[in-house]
DRENZASE-779290 format. One record per residue (C-alpha): x, y negated, z negated; residue in three letters. Coordinates in steps of 0.001 Angstrom, whole numbers, plus 524288, in hexadecimal, padded with zeros to 5 digits. Example, Ala and Ser with C-alpha at 12.3 -4.5 7.8 and 13.67 -1.06 7.14 Angstrom:
BEGIN
8300C811947E188Ala;83566804247E41CSer;
END
This chain:
BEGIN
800327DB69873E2Unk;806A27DA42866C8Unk;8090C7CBAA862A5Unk;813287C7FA85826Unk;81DF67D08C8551EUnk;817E87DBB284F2FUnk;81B9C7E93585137Unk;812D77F0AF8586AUnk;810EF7FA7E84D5DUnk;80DA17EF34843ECUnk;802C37ED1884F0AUnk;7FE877FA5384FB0Unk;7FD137FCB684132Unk;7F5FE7EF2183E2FUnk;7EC597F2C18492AUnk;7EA6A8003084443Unk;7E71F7FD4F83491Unk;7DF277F1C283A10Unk;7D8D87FC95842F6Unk;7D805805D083711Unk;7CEEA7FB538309AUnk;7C5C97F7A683CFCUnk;7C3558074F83CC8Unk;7C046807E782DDEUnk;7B7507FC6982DCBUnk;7B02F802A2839CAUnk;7B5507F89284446Unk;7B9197F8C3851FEUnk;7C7687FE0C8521BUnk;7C7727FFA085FC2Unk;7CFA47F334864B9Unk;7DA247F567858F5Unk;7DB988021F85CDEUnk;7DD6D7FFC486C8AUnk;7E7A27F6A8866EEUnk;7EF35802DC85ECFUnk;7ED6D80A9086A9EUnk;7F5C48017E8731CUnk;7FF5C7FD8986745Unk;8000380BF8864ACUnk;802A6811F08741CUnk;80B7F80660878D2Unk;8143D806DB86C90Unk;8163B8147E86BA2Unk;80FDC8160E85F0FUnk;80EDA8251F86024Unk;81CE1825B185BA5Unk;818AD8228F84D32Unk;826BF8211684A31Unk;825578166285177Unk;8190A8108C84DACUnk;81C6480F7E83F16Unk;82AD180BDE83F92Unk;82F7F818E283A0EUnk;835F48259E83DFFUnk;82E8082FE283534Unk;83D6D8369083629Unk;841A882B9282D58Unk;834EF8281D82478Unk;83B2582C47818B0Unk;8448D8205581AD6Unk;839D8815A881CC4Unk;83BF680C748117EUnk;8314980972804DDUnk;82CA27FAFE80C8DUnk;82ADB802A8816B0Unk;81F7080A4A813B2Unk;815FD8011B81193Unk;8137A7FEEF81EDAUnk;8186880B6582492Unk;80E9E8126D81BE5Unk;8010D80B6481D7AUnk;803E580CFF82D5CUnk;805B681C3F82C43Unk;7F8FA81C298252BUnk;7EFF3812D282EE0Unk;7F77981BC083A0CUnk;7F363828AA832C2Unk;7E506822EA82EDFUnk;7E1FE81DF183B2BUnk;7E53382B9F8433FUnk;7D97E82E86839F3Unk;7D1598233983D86Unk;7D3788240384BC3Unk;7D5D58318784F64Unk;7E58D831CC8504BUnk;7E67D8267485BB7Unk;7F3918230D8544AUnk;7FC3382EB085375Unk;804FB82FC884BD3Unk;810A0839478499DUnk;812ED8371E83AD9Unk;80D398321783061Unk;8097C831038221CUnk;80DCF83F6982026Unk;81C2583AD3822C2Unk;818D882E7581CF1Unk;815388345181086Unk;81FB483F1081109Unk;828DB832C38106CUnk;8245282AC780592Unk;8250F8361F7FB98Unk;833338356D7FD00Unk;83393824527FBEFUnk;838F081E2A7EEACUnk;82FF0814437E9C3Unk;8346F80BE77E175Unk;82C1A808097D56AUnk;82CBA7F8DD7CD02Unk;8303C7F1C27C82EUnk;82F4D7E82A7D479Unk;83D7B7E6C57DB32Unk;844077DCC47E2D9Unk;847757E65F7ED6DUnk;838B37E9047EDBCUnk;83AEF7F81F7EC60Unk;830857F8AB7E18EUnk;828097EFB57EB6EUnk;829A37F7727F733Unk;825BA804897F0E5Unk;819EA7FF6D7E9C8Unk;814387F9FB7F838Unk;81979809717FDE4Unk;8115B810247F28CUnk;804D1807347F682Unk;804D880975804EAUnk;8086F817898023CUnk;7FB878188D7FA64Unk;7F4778100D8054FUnk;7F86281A1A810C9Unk;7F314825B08089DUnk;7E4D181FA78085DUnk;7E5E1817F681523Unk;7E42780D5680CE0Unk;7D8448128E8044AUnk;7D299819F180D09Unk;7D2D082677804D1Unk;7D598825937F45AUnk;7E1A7829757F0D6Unk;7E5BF8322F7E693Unk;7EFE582FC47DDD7Unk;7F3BD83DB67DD5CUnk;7F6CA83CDD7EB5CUnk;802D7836B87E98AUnk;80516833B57D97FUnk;812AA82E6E7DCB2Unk;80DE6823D17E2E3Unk;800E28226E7DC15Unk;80BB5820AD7CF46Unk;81432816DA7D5A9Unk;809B880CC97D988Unk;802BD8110D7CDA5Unk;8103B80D5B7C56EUnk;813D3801977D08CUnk;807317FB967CAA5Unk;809247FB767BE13Unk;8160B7F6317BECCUnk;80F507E8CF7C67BUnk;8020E7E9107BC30Unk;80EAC7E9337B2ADUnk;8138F7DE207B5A6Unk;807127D6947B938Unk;805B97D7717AB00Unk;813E17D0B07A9BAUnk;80EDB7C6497B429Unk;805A07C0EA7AA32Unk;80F8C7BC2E7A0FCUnk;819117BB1A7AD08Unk;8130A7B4EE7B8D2Unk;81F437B6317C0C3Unk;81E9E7C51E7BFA8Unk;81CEE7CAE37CD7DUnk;8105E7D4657CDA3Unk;80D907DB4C7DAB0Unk;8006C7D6EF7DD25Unk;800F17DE777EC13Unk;806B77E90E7E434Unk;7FCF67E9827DB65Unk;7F2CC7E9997E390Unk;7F53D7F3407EA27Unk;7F97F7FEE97E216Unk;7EB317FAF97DAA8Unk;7E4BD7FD8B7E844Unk;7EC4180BB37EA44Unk;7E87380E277DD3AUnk;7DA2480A327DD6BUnk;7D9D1811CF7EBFBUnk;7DE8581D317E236Unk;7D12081D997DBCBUnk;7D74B814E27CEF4Unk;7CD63808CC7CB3CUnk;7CC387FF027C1F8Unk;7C631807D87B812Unk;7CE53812BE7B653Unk;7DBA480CFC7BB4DUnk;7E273804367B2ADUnk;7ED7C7FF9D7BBD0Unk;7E3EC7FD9A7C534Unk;7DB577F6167BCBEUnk;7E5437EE137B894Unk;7EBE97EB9B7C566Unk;7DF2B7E72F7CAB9Unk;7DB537DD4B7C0F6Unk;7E8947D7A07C24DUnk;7E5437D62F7CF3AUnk;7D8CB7D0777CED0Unk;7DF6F7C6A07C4BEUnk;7E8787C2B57D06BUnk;7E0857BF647DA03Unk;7DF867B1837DE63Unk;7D4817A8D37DDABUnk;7D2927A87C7ED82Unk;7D0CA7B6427EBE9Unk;7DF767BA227F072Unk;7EA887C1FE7E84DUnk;7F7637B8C77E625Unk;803917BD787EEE2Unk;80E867C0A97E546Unk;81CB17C3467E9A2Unk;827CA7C7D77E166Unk;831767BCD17DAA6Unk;824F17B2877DD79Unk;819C47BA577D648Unk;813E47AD387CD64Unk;811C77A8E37DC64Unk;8070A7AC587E67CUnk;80A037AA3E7F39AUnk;7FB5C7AD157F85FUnk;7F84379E4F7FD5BUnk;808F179E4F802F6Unk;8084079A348114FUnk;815677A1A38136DUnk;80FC67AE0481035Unk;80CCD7B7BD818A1Unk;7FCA17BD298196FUnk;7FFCE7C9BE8175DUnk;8069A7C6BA80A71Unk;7FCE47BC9580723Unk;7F0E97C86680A03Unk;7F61E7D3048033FUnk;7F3777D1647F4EDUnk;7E60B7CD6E7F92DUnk;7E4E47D9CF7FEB6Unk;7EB1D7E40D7F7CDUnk;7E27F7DDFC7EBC8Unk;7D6427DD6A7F166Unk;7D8A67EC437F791Unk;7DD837EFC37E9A1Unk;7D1F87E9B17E2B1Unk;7C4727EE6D7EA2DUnk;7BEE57FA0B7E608Unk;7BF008092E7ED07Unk;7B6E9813027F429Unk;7BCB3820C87F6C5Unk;7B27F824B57FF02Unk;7B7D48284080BACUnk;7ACBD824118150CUnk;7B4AB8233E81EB2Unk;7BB808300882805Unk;7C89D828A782900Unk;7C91B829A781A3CUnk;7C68D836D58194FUnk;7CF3583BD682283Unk;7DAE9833C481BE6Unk;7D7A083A1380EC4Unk;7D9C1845ED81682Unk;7E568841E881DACUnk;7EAE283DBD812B0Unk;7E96F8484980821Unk;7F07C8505981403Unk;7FC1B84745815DBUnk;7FD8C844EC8091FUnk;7FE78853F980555Unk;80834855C8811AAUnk;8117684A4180FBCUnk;8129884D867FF5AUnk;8127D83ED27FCD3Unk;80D80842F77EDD5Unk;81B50848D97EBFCUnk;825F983E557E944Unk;83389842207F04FUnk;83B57837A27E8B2Unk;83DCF835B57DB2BUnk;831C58304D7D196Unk;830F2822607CF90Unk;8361A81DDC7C3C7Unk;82EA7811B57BE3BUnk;832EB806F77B53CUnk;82C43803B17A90CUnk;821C27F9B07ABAAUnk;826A27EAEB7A9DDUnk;81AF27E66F7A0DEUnk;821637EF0479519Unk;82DCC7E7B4797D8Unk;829087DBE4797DDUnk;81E8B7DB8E78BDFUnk;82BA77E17B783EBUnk;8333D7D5D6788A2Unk;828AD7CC8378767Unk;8212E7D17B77D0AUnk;815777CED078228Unk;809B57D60577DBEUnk;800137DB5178823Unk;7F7357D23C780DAUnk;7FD287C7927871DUnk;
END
C-alpha cells in the first residue's frame, strides 16, 4: 500500500535506485524487488509511456527542467534490465532519449532570473550522469564535446565569479553547481594535477565547507546567507551540497570489477553511436565574456588583491 500522496511511479523509481544500490553493495534485493514487481504489474508499468510521464511521440517537446528527472530514471530503467536480467521492460529508452536532447537549446550564463541558464546547467549534469550510470564507466569527453564544452565553459563562468565574491560577498556562486560539473569532470579522468578548473573549483570548495563538516546552502538574491541550520527548509535542499561535494571531492577507480559496469560501457558506446548525441542539431552556444574581466576593468582591482 502506498502512503502519502505519491505517484506510484515516484514509488517505483525510489524503490528501484534504492534496489540498484542493495545489488551493488552485495545485499539482499529480494524484498525491494517483490515490491517493484507488484508496483510494476498492478500499475501497468509495461506501457513505459506511462511509467515515465511521457509519450516518446512527443519527447522532443519535453521542456529543459524536465530532464533532470526524466533522464536519471531512463538510465536506472536501462541499467537495471542489465542488473536483473530485463524484469522491467521497457519499450523505449535512452536511444530516443538521447536522439532528443541533441536537438534541446541549452542555454549558457550568465545566471538568469527566468532560470534558463539554471535549468540547462542541471540538464547538462544529469545528461553526463545517465551516460556513466552515475560513474559506473569513465566517460570520455570526446563522446559528446558539446556538452563536455558547456559544463566545461558553465564552470568557469561560476569559478569567475567566486573570484568576484571575495571582494563582493553578496555575489551568488553556485556552490551545487559547482560541485557538480567538478564531479563529471573528475569522472572524465581530469584531477587535481593536470586540470586547472578542476583544481581550482575544488579548493574553492574545500574553502567552503563548514566547520560541522557541511557545505552552506546558497540561493540566488540571498547568497551572503546559508540556510543550512533553517528549520523551514526542506532535507533534500539542506543534503544536497553536502553531497554533490563530497561525491565531487573523493578520489576515482576505473576499474570495472564489477559485470554491471562492463556491460553499460558496452551498452553505452552502442546507444551512444545509434542515437548521434555527439552531433548538435541546434545552433552552437554562444557564450558571454566572463564577468571577472568586467569587473577588475570597472574596479580596477588587480588579481593581487
Amino acid at each position: 500500500k502506498i502512503r502519502g500522496n505519491k505517484k506510484p511511479s515516484d514509488v517505483f523509481f525510489d524503490y528501484l535506485f534504492m534496489a540498484r544500490c542493495r545489488h551493488e553493495m552485495d545485499e539482499d534485493a529480494t524484498s525491494m524487488l517483490e515490491v517493484l514487481d507488484e508496483v510494476f504489474k498492478r500499475n501497468g508499468f509495461k506501457d513505459t509511456n506511462k511509467l515515465l510521464g511521457v509519450d516518446v511521440a512527443k519527447i522532443d517537446d519535453v521542456p529543459v527542467e524536465e530532464w533532470v528527472v526524466l533522464i536519471v530514471r531512463i538510465m536506472i530503467l536501462e541499467f537495471c534490465k542489465i542488473l536483473f536480467g530485463n524484469r522491467y521492460p521497457i519499450q523505449w529508452g535512452l536511444k530516443e532519449a538521447f536522439g532528443s536532447l541533441r536537438k534541446l537549446e541549452l542555454t549558457p550564463p550568465p545566471y538568469d532570473d527566468a532560470l534558463r541558464f539554471h535549468e540547462s546547467y542541471y540538464c547538462s549534469t544529469h545528461i553526463a550522469f545517465a551516460i556513466t550510470a552515475y560513474d559506473s564507466i569513465r566517460l570520455d569527453p570526446k563522446w559528446v564535446p558539446w556538452l563536455t564544452n558547456y559544463m566545461r565553459r558553465s564552470l568557469e563562468y561560476w569559478m569567475d565569479l567566486a573570484w568576484v565574491r571575495l571582494k563582493v560577498p553578496s555575489t551568488y556562486v553556485d556552490l551545487d553547481g559547482v560541485a557538480e560539473v567538478c564531479d563529471v569532470l573528475r569522472g572524465a579522468g581530469a584531477t587535481d594535477a593536470n586540470d586547472r578548473l578542476v583544481c581550482s573549483s575544488s579548493l574553492w570548495l574545500l574553502d567552503q565547507q563548514n566547520s560541522n563538516g557541511s557545505w552552506p546552502l546558497w540561493f540566488y538574491g540571498a547568497a551572503d546567507k546559508d540556510l543550512w541550520g533553517d528549520s523551514t527548509e526542506n532535507s533534500y535542499n539542506k543534503i544536497h551540497p553536502t553531497w554533490v561535494a563530497t561525491q565531487c571531492l573523493r578520489d576515482r577507480n576505473f576499474e570495472l570489477g564489477r559485470r554491471g559496469n562492463q556491460l553499460w560501457g558496452e551498452f553505452m558506446a552502442k546507444t551512444l553511436r545509434v542515437s548521434d548525441l555527439a552531433t548538435r542539431a541546434v545552433p552552437r552556444i554562444k557564450y558571454p565574456p566572463l564577468e571577472e574581466l568586467k569587473f577588475r576593468r570597472k574596479k580596477k582591482i588587480s588579481r593581487s588583491t
